[in-house]
C-alpha positions as a printed Julia matrix, in Angstrom:
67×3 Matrix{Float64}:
 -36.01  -35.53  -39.03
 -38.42  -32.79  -37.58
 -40.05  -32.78  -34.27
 -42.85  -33.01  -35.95
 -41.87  -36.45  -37.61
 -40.86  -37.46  -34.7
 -43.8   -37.25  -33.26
 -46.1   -38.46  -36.02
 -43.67  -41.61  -35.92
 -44.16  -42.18  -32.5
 -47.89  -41.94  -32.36
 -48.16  -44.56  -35.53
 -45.79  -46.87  -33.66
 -48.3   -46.71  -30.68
 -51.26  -47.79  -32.36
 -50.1   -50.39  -34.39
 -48.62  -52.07  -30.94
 -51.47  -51.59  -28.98
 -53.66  -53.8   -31.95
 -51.44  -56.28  -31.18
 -53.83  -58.77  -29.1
 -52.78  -61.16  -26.16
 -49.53  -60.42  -26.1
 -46.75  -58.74  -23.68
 -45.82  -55.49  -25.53
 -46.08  -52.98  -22.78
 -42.04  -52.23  -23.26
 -42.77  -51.37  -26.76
 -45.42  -48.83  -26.19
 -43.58  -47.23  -23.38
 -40.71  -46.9   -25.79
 -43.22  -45.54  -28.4
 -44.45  -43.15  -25.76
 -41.33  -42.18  -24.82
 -40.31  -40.94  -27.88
 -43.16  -39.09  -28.68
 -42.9   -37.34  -25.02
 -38.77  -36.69  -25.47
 -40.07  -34.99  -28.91
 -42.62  -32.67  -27.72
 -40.22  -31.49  -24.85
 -37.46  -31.13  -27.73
 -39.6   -29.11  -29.53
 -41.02  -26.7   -26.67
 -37.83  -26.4   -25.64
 -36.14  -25.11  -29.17
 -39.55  -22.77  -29.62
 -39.04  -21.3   -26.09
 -35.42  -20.65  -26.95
 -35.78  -19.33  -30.36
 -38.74  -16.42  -29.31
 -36.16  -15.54  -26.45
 -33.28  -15.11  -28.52
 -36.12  -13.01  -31.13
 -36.61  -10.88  -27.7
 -32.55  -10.49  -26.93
 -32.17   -9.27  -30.27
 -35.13   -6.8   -30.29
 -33.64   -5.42  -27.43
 -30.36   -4.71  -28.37
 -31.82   -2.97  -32.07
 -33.3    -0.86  -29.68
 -30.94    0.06  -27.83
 -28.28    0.2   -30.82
 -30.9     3.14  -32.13
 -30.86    5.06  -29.18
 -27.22    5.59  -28.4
């Protein structure tokens, strides 16, 4: 599955437990939430390492040209 699934899944399972009326589902939204939030940092995370590794190999084109 893609972050973006992930995340999609998450936000669905939020909404249809907070329609749920009189009951005690706060674990089950936090769980929903939680998900969603471990997603989105998943996500930045792989995005911020992917455009630095872009950047390391830049670099080193560069410098493979000038020697």
């Amino acid at each position: 599955m893609t972050v973006s699934t992930l995340i999609v899944v998450g936000i669905i399972f939020g909404v249809i437990l907070v329609s749920g009326e009189g009951e005690d589902i706060t674990g089950f939204i936090s769980l929903g939430l939680m998900l969603t939030f471990t997603s989105m940092v998943i996500g930045i995370f792989a995005t911020a390492l992917q455009k630095l590794l872009q950047e390391a190999i830049d670099i080193k084109s560069v410098n493979d040209l000038i020697v």
